[in-house]
Biopython code that builds the backbone (N, CA, C, O; Angstrom):
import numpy as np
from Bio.PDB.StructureBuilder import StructureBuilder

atoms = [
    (1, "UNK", "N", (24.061, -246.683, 81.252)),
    (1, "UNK", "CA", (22.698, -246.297, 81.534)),
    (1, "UNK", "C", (22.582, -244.788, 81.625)),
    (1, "UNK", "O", (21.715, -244.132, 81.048)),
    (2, "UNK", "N", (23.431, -244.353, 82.317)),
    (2, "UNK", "CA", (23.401, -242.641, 82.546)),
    (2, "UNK", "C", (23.435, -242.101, 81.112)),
    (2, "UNK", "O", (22.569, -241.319, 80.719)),
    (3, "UNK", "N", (24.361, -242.488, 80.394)),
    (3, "UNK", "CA", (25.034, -242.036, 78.956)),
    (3, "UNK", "C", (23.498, -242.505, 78.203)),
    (3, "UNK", "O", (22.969, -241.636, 77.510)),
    (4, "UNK", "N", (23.188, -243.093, 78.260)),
    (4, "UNK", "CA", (21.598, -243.264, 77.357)),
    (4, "UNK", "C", (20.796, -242.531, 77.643)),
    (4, "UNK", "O", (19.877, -242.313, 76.853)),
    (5, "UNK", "N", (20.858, -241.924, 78.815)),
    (5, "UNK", "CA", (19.436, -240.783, 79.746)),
    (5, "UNK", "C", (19.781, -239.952, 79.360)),
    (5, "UNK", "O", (18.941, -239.229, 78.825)),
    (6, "UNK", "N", (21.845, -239.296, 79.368)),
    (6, "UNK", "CA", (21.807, -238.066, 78.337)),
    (6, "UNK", "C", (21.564, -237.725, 77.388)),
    (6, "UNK", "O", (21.231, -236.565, 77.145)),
    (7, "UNK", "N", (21.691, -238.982, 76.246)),
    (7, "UNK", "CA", (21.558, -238.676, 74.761)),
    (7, "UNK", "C", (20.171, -238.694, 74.667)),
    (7, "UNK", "O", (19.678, -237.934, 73.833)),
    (8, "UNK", "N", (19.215, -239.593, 75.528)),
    (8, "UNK", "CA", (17.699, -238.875, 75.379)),
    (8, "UNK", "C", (17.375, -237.958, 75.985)),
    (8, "UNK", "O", (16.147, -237.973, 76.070)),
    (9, "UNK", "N", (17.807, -237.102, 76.494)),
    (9, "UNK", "CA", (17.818, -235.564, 77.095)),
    (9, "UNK", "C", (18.015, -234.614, 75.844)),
    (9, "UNK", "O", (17.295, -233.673, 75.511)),
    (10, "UNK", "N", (19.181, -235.094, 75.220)),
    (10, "UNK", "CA", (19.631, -234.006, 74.474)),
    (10, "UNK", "C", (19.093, -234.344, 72.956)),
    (10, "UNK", "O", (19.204, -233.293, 72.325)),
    (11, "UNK", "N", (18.789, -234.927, 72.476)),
    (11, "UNK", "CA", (17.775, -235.036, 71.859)),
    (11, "UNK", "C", (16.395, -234.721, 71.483)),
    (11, "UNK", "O", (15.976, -234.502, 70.346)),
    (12, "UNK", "N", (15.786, -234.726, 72.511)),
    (12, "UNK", "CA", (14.462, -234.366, 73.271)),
    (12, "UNK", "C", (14.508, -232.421, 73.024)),
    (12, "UNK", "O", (13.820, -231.706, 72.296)),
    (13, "UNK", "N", (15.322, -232.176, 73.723)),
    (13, "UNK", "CA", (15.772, -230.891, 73.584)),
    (13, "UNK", "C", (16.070, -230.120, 72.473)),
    (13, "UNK", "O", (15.502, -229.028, 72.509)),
    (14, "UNK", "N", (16.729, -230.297, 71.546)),
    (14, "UNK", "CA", (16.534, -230.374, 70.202)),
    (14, "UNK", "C", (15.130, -229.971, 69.756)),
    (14, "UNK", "O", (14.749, -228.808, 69.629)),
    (15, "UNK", "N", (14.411, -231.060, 69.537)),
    (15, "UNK", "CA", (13.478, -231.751, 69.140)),
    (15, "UNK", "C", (12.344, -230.715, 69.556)),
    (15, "UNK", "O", (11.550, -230.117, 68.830)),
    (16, "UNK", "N", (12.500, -230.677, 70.931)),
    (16, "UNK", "CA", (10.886, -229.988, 71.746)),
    (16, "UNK", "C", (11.048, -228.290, 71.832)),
    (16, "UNK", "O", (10.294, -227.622, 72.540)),
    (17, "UNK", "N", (12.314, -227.590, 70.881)),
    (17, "UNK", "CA", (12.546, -226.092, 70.949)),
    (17, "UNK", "C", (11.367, -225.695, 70.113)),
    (17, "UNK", "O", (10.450, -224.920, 70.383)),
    (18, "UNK", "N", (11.625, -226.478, 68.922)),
    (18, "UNK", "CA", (10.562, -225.656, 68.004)),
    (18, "UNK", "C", (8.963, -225.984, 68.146)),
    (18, "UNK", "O", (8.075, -225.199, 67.816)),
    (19, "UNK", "N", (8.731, -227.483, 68.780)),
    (19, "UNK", "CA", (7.424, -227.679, 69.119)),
    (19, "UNK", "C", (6.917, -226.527, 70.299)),
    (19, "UNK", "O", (5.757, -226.131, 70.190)),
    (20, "UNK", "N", (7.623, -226.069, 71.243)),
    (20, "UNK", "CA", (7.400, -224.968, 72.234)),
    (20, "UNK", "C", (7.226, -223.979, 71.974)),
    (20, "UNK", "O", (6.340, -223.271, 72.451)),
    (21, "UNK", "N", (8.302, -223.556, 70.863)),
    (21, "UNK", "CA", (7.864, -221.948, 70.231)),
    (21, "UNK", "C", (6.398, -222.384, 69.332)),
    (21, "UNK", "O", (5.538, -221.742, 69.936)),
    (22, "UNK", "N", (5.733, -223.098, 68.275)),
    (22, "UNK", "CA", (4.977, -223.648, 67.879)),
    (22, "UNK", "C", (3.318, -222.957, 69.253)),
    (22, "UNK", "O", (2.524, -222.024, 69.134)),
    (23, "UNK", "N", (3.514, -224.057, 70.405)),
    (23, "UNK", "CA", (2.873, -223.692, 70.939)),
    (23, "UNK", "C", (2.529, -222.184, 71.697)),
    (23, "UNK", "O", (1.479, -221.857, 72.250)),
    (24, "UNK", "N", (3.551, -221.537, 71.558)),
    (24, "UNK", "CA", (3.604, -220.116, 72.552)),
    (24, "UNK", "C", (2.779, -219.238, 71.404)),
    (24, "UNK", "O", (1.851, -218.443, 71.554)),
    (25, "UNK", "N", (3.439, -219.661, 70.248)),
    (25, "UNK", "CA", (2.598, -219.065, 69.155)),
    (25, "UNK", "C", (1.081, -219.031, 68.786)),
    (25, "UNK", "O", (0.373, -218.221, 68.188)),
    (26, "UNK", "N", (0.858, -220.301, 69.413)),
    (26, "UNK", "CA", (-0.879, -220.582, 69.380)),
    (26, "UNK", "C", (-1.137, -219.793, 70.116)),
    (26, "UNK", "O", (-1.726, -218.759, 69.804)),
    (27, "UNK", "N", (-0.602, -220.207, 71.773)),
    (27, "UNK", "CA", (-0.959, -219.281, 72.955)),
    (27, "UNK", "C", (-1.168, -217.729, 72.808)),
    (27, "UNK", "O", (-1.986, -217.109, 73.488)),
    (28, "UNK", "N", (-0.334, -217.144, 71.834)),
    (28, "UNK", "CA", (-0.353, -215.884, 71.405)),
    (28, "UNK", "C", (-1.168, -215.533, 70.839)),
    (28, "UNK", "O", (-1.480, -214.358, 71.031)),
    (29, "UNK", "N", (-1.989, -216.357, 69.807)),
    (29, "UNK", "CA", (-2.834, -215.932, 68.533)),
    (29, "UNK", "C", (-4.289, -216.058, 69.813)),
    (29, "UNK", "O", (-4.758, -214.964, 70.127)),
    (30, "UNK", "N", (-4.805, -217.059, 70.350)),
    (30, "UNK", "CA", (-5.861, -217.473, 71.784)),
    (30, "UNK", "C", (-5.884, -216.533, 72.693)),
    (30, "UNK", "O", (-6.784, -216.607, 73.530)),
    (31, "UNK", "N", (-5.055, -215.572, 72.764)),
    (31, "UNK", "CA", (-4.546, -214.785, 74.317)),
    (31, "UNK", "C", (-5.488, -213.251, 73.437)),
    (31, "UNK", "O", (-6.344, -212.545, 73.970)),
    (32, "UNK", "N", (-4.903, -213.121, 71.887)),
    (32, "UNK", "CA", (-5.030, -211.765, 70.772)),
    (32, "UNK", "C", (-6.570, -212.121, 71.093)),
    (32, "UNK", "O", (-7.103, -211.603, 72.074)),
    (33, "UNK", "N", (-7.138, -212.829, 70.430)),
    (33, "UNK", "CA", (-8.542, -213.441, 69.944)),
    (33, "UNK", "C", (-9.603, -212.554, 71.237)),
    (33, "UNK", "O", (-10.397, -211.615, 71.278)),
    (34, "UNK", "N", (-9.147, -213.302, 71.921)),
    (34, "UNK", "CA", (-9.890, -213.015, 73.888)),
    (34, "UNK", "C", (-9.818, -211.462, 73.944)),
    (34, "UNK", "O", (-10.722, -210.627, 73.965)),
    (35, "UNK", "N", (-8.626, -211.348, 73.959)),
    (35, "UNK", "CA", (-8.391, -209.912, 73.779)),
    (35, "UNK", "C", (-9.276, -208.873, 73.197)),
    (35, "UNK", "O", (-9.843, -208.040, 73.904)),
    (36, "UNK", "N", (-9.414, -208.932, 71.669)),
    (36, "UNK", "CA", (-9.382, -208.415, 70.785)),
    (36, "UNK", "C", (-11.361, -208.402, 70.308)),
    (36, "UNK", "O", (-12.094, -207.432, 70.113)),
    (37, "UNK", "N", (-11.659, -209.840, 70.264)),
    (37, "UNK", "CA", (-12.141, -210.218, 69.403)),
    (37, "UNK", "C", (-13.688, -210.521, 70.234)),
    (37, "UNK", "O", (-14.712, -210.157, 69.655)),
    (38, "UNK", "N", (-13.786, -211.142, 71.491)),
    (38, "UNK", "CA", (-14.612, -210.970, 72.306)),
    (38, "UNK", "C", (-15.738, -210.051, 72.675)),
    (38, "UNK", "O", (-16.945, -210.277, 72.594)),
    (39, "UNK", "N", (-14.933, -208.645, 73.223)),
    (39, "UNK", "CA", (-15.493, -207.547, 73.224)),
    (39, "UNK", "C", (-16.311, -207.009, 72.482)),
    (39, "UNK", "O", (-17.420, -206.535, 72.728)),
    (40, "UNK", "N", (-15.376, -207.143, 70.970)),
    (40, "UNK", "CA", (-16.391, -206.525, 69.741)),
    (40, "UNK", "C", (-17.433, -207.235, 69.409)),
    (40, "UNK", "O", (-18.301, -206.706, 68.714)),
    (41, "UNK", "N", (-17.618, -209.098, 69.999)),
    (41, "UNK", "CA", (-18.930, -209.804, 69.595)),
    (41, "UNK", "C", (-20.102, -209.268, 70.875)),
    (41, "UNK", "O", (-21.330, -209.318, 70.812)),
    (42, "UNK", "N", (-19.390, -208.847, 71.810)),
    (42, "UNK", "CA", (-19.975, -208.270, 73.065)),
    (42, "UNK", "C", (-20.932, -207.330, 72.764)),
    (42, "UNK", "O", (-22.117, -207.575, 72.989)),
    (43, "UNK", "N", (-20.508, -206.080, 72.190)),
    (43, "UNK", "CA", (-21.115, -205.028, 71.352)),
    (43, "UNK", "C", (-21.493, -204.991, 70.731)),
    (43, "UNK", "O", (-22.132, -203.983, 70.430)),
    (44, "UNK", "N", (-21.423, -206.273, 69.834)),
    (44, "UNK", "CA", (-22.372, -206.019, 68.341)),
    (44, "UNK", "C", (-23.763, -206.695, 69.034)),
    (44, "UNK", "O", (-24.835, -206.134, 68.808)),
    (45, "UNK", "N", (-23.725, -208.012, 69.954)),
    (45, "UNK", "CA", (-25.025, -208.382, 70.349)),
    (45, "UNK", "C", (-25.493, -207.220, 71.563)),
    (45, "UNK", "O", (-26.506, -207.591, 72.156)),
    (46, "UNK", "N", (-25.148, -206.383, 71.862)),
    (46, "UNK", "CA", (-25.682, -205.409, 72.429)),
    (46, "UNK", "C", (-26.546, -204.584, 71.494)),
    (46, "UNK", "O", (-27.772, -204.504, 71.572)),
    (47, "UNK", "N", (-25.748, -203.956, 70.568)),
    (47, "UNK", "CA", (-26.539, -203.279, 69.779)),
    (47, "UNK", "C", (-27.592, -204.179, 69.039)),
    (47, "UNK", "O", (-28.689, -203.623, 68.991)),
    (48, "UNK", "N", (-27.560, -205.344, 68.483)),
    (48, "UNK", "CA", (-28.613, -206.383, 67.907)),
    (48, "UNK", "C", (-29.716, -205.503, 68.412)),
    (48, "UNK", "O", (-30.343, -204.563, 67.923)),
    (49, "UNK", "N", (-29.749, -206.553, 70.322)),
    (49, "UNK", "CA", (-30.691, -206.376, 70.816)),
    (49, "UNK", "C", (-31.482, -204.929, 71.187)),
    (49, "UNK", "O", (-32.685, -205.043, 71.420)),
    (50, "UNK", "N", (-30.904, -203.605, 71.257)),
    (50, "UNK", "CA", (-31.085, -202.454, 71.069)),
    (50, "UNK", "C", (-32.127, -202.337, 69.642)),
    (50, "UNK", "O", (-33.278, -201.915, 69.535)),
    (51, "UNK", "N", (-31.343, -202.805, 68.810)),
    (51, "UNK", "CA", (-31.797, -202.694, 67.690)),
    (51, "UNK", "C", (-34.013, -203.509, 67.459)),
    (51, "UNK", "O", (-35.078, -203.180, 66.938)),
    (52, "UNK", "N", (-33.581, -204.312, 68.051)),
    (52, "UNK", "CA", (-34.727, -205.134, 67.793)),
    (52, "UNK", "C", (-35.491, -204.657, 69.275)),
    (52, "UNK", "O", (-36.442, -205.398, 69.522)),
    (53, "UNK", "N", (-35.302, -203.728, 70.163)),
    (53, "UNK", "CA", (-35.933, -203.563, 71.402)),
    (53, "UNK", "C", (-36.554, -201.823, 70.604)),
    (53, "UNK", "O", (-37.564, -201.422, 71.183)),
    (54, "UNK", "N", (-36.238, -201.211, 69.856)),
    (54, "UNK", "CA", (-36.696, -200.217, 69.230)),
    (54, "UNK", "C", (-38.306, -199.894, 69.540)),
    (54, "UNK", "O", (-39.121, -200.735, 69.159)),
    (55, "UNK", "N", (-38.793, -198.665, 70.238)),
    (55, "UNK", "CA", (-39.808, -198.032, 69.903)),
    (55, "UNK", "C", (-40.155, -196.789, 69.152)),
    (55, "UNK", "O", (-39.173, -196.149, 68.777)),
    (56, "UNK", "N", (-41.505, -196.228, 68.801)),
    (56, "UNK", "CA", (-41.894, -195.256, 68.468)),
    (56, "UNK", "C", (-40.919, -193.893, 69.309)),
    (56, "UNK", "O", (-39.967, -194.451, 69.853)),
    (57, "UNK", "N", (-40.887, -192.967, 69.466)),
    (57, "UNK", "CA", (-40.309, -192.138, 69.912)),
    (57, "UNK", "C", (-38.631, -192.493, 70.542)),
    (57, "UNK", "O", (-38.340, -191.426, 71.084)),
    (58, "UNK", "N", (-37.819, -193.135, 70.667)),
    (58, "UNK", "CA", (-36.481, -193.214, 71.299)),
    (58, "UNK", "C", (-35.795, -192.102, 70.458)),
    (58, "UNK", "O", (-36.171, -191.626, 69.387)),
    (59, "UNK", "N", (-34.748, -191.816, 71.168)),
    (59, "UNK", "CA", (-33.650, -191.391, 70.496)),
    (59, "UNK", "C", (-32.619, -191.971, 70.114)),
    (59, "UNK", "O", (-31.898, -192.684, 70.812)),
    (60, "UNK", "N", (-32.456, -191.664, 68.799)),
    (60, "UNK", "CA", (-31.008, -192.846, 68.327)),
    (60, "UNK", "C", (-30.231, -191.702, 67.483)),
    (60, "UNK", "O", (-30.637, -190.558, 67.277)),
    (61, "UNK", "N", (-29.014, -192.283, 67.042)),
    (61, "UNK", "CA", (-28.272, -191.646, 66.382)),
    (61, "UNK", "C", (-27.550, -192.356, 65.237)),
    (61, "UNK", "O", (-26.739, -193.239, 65.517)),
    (62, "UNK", "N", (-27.785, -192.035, 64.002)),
    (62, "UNK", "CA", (-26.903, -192.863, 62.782)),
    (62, "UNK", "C", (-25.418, -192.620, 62.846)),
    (62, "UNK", "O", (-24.608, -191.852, 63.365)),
    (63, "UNK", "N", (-25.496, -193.988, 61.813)),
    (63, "UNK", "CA", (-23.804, -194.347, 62.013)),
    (63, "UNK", "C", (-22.890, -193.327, 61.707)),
    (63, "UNK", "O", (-21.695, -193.254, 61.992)),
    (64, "UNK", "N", (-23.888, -192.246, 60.848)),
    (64, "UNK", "CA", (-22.772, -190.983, 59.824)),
    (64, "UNK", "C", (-22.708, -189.911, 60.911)),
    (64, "UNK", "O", (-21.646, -189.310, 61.070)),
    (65, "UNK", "N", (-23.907, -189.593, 61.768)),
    (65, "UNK", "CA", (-23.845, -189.069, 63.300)),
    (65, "UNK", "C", (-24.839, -187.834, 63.240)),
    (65, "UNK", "O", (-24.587, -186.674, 63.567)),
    (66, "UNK", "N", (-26.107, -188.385, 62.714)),
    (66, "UNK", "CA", (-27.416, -187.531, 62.697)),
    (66, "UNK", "C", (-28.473, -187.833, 63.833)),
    (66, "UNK", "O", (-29.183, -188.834, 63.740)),
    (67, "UNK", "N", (-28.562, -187.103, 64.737)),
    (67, "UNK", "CA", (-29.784, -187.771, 65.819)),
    (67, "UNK", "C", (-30.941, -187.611, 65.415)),
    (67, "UNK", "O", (-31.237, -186.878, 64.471)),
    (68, "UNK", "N", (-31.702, -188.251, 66.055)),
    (68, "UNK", "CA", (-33.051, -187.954, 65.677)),
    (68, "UNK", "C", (-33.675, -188.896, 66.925)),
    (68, "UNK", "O", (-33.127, -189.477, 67.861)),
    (69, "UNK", "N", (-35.352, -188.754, 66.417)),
    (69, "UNK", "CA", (-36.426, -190.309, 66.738)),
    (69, "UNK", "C", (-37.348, -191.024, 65.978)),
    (69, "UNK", "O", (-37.787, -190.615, 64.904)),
    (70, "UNK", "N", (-37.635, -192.007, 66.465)),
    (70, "UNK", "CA", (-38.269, -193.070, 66.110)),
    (70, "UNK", "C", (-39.070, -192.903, 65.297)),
    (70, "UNK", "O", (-40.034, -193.269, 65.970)),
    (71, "UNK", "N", (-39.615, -192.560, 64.075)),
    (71, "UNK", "CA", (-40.591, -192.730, 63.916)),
    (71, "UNK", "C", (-41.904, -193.612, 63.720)),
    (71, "UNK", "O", (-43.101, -193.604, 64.009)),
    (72, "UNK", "N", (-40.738, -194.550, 62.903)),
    (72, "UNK", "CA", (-42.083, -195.430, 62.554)),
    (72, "UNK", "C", (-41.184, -196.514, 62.715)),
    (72, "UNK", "O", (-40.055, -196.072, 62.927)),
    (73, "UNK", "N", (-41.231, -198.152, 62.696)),
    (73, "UNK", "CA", (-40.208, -199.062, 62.305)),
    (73, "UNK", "C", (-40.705, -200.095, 61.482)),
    (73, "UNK", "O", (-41.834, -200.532, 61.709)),
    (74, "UNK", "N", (-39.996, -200.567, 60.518)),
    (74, "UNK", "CA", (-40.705, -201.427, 59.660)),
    (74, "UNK", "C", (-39.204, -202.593, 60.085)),
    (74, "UNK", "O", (-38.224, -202.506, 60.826)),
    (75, "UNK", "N", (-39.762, -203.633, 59.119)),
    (75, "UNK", "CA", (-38.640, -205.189, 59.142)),
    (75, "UNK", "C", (-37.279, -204.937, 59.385)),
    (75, "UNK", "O", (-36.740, -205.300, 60.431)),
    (76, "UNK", "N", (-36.703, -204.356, 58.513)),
    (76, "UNK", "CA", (-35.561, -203.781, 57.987)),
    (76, "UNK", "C", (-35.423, -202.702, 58.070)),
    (76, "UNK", "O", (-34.214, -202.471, 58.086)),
    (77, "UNK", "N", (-36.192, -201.515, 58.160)),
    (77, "UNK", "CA", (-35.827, -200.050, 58.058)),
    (77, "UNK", "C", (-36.519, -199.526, 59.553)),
    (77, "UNK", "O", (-37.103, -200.152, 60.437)),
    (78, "UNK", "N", (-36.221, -198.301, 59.421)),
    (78, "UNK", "CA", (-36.413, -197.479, 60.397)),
    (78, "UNK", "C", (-36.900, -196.269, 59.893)),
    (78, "UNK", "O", (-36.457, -196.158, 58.750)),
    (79, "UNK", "N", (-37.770, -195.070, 60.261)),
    (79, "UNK", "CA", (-37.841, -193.874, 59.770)),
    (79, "UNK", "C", (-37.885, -193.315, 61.128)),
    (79, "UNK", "O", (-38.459, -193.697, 62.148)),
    (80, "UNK", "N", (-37.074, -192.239, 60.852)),
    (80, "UNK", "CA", (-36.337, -191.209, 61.930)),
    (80, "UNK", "C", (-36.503, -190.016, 61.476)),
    (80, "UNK", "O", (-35.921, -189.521, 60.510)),
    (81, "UNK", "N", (-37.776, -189.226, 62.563)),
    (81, "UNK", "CA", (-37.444, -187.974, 62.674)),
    (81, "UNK", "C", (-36.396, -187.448, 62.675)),
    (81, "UNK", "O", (-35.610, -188.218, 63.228)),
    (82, "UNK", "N", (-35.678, -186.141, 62.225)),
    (82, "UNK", "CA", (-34.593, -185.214, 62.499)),
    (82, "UNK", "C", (-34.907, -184.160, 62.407)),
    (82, "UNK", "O", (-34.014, -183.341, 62.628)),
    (83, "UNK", "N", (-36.086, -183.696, 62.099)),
    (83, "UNK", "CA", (-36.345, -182.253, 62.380)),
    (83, "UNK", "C", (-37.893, -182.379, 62.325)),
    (83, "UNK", "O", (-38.320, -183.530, 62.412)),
    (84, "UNK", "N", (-38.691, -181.498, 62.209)),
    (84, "UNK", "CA", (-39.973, -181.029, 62.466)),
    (84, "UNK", "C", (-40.249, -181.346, 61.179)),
    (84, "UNK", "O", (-39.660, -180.731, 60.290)),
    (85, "UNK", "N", (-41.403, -182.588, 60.786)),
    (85, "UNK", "CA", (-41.527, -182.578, 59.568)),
    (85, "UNK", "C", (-40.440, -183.424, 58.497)),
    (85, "UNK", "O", (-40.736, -183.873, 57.390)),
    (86, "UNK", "N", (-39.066, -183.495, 59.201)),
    (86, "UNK", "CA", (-38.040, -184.188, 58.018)),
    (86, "UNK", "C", (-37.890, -185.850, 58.281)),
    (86, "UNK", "O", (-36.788, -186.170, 58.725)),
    (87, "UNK", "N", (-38.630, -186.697, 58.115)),
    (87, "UNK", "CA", (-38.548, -187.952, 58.083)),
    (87, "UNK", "C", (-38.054, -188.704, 57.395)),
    (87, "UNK", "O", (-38.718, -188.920, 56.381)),
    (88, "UNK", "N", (-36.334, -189.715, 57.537)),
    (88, "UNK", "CA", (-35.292, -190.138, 56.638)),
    (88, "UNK", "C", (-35.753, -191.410, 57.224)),
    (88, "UNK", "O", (-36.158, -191.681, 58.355)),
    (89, "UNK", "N", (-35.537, -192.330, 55.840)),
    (89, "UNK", "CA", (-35.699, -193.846, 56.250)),
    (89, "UNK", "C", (-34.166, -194.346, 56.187)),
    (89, "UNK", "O", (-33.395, -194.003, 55.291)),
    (90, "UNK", "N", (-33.749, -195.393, 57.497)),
    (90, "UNK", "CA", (-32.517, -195.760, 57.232)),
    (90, "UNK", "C", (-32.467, -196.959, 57.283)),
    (90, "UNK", "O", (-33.499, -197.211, 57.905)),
    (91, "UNK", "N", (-31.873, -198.139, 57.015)),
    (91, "UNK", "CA", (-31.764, -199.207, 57.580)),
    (91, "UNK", "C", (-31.617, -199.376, 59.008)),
    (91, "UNK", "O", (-31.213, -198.374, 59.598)),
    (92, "UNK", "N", (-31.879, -200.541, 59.793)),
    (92, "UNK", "CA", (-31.679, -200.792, 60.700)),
    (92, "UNK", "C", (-30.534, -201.138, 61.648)),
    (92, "UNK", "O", (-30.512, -201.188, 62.878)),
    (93, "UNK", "N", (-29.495, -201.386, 60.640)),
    (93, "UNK", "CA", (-28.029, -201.491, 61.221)),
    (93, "UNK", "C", (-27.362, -200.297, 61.199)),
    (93, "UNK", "O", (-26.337, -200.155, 61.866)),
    (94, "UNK", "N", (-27.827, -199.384, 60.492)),
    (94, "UNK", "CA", (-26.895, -197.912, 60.684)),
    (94, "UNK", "C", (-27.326, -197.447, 61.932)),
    (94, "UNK", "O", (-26.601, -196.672, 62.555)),
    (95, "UNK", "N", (-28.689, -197.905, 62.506)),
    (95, "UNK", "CA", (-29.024, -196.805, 63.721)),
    (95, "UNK", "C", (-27.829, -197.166, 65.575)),
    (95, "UNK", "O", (-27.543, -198.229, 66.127)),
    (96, "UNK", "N", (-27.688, -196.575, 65.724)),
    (96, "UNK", "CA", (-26.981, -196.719, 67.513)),
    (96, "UNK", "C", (-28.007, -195.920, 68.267)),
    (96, "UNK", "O", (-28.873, -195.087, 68.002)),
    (97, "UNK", "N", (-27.373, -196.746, 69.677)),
    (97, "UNK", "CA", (-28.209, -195.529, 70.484)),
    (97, "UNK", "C", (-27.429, -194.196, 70.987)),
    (97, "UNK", "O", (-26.264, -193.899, 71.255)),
    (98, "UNK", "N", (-29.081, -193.352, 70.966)),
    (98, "UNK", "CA", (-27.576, -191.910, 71.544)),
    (98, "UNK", "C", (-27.723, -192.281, 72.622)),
    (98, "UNK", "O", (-28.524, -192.978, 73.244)),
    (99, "UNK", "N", (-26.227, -191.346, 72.923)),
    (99, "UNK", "CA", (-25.809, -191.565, 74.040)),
    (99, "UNK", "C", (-26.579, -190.413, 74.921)),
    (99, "UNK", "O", (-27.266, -189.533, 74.401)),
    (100, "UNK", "N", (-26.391, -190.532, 76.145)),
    (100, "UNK", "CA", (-27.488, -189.650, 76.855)),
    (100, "UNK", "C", (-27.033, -188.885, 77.139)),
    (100, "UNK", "O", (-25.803, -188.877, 77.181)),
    (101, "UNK", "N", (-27.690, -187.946, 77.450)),
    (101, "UNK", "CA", (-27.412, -186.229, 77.350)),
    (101, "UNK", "C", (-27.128, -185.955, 78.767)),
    (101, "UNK", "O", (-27.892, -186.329, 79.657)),
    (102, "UNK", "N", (-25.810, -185.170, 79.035)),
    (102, "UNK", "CA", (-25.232, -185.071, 80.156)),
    (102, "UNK", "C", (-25.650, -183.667, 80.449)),
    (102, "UNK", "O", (-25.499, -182.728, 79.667)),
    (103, "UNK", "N", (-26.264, -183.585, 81.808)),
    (103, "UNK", "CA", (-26.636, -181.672, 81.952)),
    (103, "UNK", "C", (-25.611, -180.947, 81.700)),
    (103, "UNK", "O", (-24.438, -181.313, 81.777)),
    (104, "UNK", "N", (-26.193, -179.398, 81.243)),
    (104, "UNK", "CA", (-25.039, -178.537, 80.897)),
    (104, "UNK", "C", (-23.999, -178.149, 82.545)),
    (104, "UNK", "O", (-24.698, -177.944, 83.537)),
    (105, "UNK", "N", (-23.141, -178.106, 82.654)),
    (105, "UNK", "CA", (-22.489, -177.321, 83.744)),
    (105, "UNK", "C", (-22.216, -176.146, 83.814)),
    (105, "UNK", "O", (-21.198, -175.819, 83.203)),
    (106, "UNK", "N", (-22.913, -175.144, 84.497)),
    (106, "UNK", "CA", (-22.272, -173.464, 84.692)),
    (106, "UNK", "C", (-20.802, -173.335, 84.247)),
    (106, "UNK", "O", (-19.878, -174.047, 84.639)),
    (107, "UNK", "N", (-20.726, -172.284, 83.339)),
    (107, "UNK", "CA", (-19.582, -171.725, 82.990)),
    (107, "UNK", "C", (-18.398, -171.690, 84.203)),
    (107, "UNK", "O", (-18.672, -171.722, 85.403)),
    (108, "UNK", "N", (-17.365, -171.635, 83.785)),
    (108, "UNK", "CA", (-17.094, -170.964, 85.252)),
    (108, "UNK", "C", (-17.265, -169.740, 85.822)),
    (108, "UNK", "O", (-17.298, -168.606, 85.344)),
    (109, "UNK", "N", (-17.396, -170.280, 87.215)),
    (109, "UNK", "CA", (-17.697, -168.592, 87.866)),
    (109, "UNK", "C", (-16.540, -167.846, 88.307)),
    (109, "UNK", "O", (-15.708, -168.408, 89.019)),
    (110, "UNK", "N", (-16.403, -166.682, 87.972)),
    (110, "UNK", "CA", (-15.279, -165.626, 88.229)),
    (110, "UNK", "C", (-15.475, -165.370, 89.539)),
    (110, "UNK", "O", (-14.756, -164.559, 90.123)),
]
sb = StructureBuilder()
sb.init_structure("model")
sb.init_model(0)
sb.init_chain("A")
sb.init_seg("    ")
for serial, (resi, resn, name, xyz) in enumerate(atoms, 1):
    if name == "N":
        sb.init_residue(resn, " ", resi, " ")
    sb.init_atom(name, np.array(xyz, "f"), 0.0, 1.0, " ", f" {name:<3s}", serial, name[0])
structure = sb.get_structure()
């Protein structure tokens, strides 16, 4: 009886090395995903909704890294002031928001 419990021990053992590495491997690829992959769906529905919360005047900044504002917004596009008079139409997925303008800090003082 004992001698039958070993040989299904050692068998088993055998048998369940590579099903374990198998699983650690899933565990690995599930653990990357969460990691990895989450965040960036995090951010893209952030910006979506940015995107579709858009008014007349905001400040945004394109993907190539031109600021401007709002001008006008249509379905799909956007037209963005960037200068006095210079109005560029872009699509709507190139625009981000800028980021906000941090006050200047005094030089240092001597």
């Amino acid at each position: 009886m004992n001698s039958l419990f070993v040989l299904l021990q050692a068998t088993t053992q055998g048998k369940g090395g590579m099903g374990t590495s198998l699983w650690l491997m899933i565990g690995m690829v599930v653990l990357l995903w969460i990691v990895m992959m989450r965040p960036q769906r995090k951010k893209a529905k952030e910006e979506q909704k940015f995107r579709e919360g858009l008014q007349k005047g905001d400040r945004v900044v394109f993907s190539g890294g031109i600021y401007g504002k709002v001008h006008s917004i249509d379905e799909h596009t956007v037209d963005v002031e960037v200068s006095n008079g210079v109005v560029l139409t872009v699509e709507k997925s190139m625009i981000q928001p800028a980021p906000e303008e941090k006050p200047q800090q005094d030089e240092k003082k001597k």
